[in-house]
N, CA, C and O atoms as a printed pandas DataFrame, in Angstrom:
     atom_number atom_name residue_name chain_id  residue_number  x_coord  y_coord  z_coord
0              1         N          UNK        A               1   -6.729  -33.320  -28.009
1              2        CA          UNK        A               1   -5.568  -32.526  -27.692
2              3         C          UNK        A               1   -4.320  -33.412  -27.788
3              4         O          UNK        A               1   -4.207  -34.601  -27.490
4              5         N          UNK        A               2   -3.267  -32.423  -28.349
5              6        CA          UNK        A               2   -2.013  -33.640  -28.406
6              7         C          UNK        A               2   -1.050  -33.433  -27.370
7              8         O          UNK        A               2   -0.515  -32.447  -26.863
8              9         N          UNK        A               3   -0.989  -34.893  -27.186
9             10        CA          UNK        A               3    0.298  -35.113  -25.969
10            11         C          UNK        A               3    1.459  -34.138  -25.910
11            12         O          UNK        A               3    1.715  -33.845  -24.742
12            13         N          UNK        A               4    2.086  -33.661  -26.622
13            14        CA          UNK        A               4    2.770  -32.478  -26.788
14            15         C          UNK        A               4    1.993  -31.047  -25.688
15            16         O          UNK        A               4    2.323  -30.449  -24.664
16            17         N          UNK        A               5    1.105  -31.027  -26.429
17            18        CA          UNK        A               5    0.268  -29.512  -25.791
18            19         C          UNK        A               5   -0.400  -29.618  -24.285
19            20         O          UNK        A               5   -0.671  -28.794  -23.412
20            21         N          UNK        A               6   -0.542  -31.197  -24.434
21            22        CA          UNK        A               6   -0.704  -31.344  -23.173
22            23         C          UNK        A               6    0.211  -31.173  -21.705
23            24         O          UNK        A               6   -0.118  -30.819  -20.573
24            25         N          UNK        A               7    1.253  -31.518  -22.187
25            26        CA          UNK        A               7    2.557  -31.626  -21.774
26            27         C          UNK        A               7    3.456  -29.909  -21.055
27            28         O          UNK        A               7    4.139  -29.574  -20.087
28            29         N          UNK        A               8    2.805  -29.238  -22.413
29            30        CA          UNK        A               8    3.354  -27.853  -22.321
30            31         C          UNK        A               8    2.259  -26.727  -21.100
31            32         O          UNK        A               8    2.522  -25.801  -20.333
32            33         N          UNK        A               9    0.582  -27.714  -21.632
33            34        CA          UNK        A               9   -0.032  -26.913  -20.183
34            35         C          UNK        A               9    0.521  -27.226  -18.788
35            36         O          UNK        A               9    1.050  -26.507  -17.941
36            37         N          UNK        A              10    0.222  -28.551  -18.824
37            38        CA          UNK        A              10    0.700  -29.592  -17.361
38            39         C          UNK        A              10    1.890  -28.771  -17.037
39            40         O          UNK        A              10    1.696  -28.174  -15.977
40            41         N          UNK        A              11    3.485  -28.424  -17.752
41            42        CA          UNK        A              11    4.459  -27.355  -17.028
42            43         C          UNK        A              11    3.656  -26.407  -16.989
43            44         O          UNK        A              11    3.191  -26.389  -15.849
44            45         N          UNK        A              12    2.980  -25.140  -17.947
45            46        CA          UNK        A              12    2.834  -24.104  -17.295
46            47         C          UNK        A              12    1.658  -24.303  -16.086
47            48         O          UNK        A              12    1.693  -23.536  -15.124
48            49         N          UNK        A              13    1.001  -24.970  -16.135
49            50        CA          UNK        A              13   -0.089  -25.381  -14.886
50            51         C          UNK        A              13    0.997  -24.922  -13.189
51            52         O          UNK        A              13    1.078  -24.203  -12.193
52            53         N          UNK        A              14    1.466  -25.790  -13.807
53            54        CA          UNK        A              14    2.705  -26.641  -12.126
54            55         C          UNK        A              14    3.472  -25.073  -11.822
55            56         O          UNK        A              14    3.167  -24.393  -10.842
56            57         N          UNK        A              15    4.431  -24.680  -12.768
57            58        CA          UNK        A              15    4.875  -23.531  -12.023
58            59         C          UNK        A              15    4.334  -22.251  -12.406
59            60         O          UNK        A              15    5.067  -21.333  -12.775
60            61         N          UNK        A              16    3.043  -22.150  -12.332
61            62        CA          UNK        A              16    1.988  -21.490  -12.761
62            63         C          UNK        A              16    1.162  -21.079  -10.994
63            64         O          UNK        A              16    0.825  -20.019  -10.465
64            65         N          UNK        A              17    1.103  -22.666  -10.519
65            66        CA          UNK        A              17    0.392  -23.082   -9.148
66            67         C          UNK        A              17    1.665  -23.131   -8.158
67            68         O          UNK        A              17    1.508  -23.836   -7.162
68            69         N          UNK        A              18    2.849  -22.506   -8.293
69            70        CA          UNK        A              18    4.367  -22.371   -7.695
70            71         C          UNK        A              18    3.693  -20.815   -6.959
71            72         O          UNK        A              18    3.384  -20.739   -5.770
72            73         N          UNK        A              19    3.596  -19.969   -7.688
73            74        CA          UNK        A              19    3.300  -18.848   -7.756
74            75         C          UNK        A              19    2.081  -18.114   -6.855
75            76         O          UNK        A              19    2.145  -17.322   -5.915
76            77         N          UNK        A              20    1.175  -18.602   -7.415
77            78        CA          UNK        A              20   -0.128  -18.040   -7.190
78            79         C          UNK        A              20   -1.373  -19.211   -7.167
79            80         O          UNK        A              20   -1.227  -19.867   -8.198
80            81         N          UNK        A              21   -2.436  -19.682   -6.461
81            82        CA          UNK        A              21   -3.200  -20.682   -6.849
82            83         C          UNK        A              21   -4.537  -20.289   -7.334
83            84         O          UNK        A              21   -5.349  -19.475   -6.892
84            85         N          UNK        A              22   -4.555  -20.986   -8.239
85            86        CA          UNK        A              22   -5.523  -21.307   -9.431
86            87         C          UNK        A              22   -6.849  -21.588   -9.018
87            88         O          UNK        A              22   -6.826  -22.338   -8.042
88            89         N          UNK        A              23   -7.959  -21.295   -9.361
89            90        CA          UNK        A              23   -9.209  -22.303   -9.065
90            91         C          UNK        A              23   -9.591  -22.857  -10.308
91            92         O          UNK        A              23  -10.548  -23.623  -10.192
92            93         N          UNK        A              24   -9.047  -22.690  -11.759
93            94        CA          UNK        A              24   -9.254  -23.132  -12.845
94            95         C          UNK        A              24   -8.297  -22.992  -13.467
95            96         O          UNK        A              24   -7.491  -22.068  -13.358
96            97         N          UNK        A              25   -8.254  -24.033  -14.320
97            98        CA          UNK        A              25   -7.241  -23.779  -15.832
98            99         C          UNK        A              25   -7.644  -24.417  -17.112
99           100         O          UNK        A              25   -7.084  -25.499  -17.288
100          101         N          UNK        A              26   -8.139  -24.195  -17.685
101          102        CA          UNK        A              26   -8.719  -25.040  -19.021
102          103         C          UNK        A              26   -7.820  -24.524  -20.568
103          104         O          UNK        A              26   -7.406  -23.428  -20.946
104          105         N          UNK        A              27   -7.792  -25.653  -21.062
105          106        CA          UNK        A              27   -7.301  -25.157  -22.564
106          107         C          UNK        A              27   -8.515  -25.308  -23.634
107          108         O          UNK        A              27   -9.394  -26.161  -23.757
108          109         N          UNK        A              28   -8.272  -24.400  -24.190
109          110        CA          UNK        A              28   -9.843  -24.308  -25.598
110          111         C          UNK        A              28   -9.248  -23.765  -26.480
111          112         O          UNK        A              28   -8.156  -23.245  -26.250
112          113         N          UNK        A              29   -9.792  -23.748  -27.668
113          114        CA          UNK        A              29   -9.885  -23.205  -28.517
114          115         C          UNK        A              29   -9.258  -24.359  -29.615
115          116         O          UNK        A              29   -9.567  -25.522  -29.356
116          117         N          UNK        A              30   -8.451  -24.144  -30.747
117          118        CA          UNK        A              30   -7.857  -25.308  -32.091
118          119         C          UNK        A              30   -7.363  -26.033  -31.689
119          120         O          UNK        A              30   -7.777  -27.175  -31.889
120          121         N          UNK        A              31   -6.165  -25.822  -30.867
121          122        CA          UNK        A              31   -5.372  -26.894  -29.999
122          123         C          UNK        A              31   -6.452  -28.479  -29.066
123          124         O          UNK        A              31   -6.398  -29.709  -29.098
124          125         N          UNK        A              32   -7.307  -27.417  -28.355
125          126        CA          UNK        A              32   -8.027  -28.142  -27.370
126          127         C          UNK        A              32   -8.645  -28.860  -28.481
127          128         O          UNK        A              32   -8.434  -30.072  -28.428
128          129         N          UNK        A              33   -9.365  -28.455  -29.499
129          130        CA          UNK        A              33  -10.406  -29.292  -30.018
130          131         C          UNK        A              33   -9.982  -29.974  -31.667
131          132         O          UNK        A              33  -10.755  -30.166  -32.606
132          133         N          UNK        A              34   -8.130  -30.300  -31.580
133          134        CA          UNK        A              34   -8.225  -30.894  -32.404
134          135         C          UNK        A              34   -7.545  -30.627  -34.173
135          136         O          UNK        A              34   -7.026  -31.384  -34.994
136          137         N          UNK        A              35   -7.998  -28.688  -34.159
137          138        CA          UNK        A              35   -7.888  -28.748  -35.388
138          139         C          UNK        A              35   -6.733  -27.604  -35.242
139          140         O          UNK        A              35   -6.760  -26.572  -35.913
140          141         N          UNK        A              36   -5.955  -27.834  -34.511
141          142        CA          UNK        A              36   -4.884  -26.435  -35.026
142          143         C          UNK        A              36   -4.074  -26.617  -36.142
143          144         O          UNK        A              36   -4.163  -27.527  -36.966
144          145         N          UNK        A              37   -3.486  -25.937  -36.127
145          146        CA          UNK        A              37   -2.394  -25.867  -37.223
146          147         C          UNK        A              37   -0.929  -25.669  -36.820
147          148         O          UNK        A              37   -0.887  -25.338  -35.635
148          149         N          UNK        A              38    0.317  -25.752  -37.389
149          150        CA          UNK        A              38    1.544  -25.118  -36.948
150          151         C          UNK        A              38    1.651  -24.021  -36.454
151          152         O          UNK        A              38    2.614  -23.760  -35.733
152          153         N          UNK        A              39    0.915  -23.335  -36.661
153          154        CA          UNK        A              39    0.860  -21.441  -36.298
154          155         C          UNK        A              39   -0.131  -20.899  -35.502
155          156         O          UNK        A              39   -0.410  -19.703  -35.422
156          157         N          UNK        A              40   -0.881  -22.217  -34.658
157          158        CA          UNK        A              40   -1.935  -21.943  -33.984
158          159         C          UNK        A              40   -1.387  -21.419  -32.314
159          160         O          UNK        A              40   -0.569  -22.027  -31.625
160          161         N          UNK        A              41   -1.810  -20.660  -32.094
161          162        CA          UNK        A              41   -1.498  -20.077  -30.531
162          163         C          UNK        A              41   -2.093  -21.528  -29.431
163          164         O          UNK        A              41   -2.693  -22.484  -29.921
164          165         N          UNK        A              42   -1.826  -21.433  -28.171
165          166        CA          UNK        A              42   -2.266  -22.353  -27.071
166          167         C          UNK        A              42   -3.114  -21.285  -26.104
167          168         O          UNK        A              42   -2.646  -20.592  -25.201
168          169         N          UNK        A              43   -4.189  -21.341  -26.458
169          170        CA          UNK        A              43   -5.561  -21.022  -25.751
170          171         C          UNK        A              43   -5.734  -21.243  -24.121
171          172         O          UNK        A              43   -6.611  -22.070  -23.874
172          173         N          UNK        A              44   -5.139  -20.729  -23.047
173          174        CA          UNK        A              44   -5.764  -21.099  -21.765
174          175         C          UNK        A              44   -5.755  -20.236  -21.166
175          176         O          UNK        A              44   -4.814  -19.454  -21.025
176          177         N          UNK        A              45   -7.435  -20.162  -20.392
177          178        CA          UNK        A              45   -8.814  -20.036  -19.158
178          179         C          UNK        A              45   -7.890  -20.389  -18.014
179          180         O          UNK        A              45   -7.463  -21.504  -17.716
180          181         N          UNK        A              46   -7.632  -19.054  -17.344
181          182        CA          UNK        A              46   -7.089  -19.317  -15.700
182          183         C          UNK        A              46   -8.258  -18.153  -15.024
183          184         O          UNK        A              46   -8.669  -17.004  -15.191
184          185         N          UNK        A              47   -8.452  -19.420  -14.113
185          186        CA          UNK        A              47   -9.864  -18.910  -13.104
186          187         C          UNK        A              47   -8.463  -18.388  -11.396
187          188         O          UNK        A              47   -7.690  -19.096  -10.751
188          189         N          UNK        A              48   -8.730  -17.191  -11.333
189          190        CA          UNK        A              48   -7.821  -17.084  -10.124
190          191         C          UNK        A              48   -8.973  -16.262   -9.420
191          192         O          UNK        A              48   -9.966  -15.742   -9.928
192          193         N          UNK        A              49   -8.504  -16.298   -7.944
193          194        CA          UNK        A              49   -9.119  -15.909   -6.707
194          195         C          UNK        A              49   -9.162  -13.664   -7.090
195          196         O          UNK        A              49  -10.220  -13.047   -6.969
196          197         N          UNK        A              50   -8.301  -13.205   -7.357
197          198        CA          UNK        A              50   -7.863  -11.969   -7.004
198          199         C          UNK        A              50   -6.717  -11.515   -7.962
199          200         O          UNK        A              50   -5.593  -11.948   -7.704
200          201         N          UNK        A              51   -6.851  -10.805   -8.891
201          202        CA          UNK        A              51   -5.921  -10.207   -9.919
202          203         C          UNK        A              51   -5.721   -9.107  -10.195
203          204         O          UNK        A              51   -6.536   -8.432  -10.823
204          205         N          UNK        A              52   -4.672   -8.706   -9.819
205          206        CA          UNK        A              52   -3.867   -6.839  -10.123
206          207         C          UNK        A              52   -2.462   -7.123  -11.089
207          208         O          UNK        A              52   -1.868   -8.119  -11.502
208          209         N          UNK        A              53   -2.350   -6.078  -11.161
209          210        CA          UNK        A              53   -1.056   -5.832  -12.481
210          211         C          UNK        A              53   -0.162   -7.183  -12.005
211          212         O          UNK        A              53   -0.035   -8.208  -12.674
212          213         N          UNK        A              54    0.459   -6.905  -10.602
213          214        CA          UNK        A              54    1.377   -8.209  -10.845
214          215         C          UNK        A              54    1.209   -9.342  -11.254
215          216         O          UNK        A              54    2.047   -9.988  -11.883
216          217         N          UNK        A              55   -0.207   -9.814  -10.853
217          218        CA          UNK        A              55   -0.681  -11.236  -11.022
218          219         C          UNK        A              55   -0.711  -11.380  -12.336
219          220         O          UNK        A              55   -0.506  -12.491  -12.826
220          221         N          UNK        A              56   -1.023  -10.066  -13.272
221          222        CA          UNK        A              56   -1.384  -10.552  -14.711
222          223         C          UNK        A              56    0.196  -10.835  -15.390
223          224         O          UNK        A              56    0.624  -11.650  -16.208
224          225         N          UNK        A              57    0.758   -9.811  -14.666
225          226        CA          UNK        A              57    2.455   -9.730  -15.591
226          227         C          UNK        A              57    2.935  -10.756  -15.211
227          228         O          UNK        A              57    3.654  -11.299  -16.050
228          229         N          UNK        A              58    2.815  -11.341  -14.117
229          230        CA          UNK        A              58    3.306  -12.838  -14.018
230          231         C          UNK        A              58    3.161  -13.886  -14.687
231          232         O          UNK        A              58    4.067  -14.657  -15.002
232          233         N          UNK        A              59    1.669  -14.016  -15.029
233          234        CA          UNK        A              59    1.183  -14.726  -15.639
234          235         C          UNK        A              59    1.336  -14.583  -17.415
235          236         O          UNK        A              59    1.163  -15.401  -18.318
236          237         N          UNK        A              60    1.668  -13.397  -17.406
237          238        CA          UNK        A              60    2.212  -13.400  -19.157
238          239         C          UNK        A              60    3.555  -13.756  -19.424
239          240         O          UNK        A              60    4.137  -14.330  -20.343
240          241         N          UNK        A              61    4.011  -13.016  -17.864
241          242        CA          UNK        A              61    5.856  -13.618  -18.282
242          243         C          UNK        A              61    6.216  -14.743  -18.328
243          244         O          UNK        A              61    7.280  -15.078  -18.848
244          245         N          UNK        A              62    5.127  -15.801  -17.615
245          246        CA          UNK        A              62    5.229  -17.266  -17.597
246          247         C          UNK        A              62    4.751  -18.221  -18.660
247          248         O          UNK        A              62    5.004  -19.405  -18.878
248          249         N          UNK        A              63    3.947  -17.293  -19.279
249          250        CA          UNK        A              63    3.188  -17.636  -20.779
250          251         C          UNK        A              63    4.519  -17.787  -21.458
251          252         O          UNK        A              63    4.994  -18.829  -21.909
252          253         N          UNK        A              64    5.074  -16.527  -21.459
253          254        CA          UNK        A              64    6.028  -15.716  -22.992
254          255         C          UNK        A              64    6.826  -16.956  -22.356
255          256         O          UNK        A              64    6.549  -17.876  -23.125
256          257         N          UNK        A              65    7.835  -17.566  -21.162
257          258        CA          UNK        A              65    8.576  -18.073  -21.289
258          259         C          UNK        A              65    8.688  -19.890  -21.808
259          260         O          UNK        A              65    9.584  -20.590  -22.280
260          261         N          UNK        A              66    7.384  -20.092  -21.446
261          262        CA          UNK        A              66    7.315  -21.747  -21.811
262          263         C          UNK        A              66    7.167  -21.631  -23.028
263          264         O          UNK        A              66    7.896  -22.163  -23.866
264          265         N          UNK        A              67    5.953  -20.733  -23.321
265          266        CA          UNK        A              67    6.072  -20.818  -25.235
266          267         C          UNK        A              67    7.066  -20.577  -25.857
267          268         O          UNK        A              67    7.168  -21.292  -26.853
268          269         N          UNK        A              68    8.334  -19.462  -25.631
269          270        CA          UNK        A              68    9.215  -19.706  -26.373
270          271         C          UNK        A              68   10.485  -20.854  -25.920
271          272         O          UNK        A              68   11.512  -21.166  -26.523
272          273         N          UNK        A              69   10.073  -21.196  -24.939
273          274        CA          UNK        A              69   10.927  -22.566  -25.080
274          275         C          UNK        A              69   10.418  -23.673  -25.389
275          276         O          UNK        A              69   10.883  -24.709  -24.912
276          277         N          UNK        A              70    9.357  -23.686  -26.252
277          278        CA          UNK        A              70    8.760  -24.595  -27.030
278          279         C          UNK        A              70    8.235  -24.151  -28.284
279          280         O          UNK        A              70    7.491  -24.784  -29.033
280          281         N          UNK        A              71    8.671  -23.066  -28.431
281          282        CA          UNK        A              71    8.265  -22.371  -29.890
282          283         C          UNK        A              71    7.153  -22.641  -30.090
283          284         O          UNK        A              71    6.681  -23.452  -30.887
284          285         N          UNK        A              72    6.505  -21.756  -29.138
285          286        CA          UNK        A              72    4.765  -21.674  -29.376
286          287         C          UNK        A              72    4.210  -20.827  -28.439
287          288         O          UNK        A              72    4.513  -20.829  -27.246
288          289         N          UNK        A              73    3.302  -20.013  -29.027
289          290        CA          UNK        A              73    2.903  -18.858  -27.903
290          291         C          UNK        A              73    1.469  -19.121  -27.752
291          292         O          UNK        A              73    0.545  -19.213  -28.560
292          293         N          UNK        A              74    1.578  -19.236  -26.175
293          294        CA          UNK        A              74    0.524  -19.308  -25.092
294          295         C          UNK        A              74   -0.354  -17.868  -25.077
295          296         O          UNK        A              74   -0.009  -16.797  -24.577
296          297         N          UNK        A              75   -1.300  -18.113  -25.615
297          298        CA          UNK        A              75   -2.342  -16.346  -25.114
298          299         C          UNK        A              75   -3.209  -17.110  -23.801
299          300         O          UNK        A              75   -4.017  -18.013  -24.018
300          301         N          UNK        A              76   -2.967  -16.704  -22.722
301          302        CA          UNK        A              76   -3.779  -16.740  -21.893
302          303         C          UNK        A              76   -5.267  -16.057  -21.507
303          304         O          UNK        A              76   -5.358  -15.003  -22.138
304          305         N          UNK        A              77   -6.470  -16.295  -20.684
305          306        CA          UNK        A              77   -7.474  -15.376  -20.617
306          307         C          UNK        A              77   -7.621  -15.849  -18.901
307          308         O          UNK        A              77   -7.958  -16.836  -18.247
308          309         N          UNK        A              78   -7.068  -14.265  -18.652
309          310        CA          UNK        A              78   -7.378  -14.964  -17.111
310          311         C          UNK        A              78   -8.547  -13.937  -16.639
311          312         O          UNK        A              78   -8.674  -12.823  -17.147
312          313         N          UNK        A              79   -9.412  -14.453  -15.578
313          314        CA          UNK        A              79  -10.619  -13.724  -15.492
314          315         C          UNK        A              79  -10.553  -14.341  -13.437
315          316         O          UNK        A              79   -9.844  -15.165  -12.858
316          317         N          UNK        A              80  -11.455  -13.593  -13.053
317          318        CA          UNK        A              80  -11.404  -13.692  -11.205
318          319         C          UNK        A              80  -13.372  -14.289  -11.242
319          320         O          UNK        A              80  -14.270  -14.097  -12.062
320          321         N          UNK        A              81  -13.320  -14.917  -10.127
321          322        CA          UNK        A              81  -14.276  -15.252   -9.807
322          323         C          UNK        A              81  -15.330  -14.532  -10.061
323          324         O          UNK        A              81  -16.178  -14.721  -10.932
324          325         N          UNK        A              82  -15.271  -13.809   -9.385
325          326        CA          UNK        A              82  -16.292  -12.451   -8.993
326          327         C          UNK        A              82  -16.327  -11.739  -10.398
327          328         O          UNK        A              82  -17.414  -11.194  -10.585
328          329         N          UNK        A              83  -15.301  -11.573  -11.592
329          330        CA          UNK        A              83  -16.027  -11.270  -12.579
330          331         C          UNK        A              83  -16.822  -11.906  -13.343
331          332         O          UNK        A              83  -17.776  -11.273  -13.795
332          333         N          UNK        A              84  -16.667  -13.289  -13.696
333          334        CA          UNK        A              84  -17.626  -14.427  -13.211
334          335         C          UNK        A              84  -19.100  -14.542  -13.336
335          336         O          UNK        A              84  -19.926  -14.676  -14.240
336          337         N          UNK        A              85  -19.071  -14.392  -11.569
337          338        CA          UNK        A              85  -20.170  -14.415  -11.266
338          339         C          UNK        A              85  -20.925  -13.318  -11.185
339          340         O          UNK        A              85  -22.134  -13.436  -11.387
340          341         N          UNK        A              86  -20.425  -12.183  -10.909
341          342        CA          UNK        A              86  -21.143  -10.598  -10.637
342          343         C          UNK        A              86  -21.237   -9.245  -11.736
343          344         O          UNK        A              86  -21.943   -8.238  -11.790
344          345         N          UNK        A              87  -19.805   -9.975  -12.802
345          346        CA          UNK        A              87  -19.913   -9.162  -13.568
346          347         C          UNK        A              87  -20.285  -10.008  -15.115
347          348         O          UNK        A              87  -20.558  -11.170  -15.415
348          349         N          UNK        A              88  -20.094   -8.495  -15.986
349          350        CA          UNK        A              88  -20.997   -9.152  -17.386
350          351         C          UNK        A              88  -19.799  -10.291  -18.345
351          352         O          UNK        A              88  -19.977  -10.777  -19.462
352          353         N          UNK        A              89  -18.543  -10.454  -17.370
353          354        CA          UNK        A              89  -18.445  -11.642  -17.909
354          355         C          UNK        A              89  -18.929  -12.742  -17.891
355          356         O          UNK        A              89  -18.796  -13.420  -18.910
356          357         N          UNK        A              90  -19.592  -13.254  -16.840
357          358        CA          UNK        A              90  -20.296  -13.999  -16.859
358          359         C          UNK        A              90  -21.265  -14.564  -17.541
359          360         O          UNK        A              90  -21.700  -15.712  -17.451
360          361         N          UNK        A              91  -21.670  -13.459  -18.421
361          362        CA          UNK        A              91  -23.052  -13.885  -19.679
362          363         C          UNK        A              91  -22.302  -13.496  -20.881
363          364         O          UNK        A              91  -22.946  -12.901  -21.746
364          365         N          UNK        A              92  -20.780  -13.777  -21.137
365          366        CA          UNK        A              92  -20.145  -13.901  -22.120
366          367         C          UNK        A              92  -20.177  -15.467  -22.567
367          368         O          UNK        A              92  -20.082  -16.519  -21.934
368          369         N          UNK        A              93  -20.399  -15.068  -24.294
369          370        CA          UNK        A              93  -20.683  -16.765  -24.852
370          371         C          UNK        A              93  -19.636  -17.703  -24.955
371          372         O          UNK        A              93  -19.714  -18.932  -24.930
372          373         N          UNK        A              94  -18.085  -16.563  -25.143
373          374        CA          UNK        A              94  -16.752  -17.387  -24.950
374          375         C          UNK        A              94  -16.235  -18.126  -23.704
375          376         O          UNK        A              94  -15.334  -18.963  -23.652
376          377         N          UNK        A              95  -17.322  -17.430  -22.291
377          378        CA          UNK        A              95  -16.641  -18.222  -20.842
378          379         C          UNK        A              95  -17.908  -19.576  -21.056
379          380         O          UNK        A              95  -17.649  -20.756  -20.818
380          381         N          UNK        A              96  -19.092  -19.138  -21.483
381          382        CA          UNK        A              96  -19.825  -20.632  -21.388
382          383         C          UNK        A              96  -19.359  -21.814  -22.087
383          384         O          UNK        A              96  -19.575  -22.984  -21.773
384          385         N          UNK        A              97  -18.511  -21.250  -23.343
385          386        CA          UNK        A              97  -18.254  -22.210  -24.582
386          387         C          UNK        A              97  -16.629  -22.993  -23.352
387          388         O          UNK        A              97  -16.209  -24.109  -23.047
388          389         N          UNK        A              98  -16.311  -21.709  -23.090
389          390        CA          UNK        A              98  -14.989  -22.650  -22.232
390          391         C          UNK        A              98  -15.201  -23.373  -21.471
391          392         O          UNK        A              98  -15.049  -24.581  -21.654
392          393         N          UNK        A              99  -15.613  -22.863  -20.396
393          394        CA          UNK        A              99  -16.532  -23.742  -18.989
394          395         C          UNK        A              99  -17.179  -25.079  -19.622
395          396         O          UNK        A              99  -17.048  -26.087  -18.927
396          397         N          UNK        A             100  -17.914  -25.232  -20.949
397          398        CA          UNK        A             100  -18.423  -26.207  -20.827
398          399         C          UNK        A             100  -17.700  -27.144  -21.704
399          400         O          UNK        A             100  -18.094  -28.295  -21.515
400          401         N          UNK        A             101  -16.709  -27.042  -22.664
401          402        CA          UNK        A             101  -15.988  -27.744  -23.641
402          403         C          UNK        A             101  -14.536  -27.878  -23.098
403          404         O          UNK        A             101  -13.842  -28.894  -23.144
404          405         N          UNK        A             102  -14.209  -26.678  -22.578
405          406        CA          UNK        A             102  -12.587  -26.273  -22.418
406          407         C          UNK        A             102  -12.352  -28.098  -21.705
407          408         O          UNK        A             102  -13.135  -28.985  -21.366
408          409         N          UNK        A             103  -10.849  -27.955  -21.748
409          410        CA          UNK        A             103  -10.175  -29.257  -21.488
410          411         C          UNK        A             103   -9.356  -29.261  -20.088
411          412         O          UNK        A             103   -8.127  -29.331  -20.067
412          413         N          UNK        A             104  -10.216  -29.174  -18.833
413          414        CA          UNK        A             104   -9.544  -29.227  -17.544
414          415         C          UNK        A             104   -7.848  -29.824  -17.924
415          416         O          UNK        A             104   -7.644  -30.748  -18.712
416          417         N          UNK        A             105   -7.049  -29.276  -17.383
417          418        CA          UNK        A             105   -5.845  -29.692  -16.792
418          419         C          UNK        A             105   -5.272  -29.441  -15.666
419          420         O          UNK        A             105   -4.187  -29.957  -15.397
């Protein structure tokens, strides 16, 4: 991962965890592993406690704003514990591939 992208999670992380607290945040996908490109989106896994409309619109409006002040758009995937563990996200192959590769920050 490049110091740049790293840089841009670490802010949205911080006033990300201003807001609302986190039990996860991982980045995956081209960025995380290396091979993006100029036009590649920033991939990040937010593990939160409890999520309704506000929590998500927050969390996109905070996406939309760092990425465009870095000219680069953040797609986030935020998912709650309990879907997780209880529901059929949990035996999704994209949360194992994250959970086990994604790039803690």
């Amino acid at each position: 991962m490049k110091d740049k992208d790293r840089q841009i999670v670490t802010e949205f992380r911080n006033r990300l965890e201003a807001i609302m607290p986190i039990l996860d945040l991982r980045v995956f996908g081209s960025r995380a592993w290396g091979n993006a490109t100029e036009e590649s989106d920033l991939d990040v896994f937010i593990k939160i406690a409890d999520l309704d409309r506000s929590c998500r619109e927050k969390i996109s409006d905070l996406a939309w704003e760092i990425g465009f002040k870095h000219d680069l758009v953040i797609s986030t995937f935020v998912v709650t514990e309990a879907q997780i563990i209880n529901g059929a996200m949990g035996a999704s192959p994209l949360i194992s591939k994250v959970l086990k590769e994604g790039i803690c920050i």
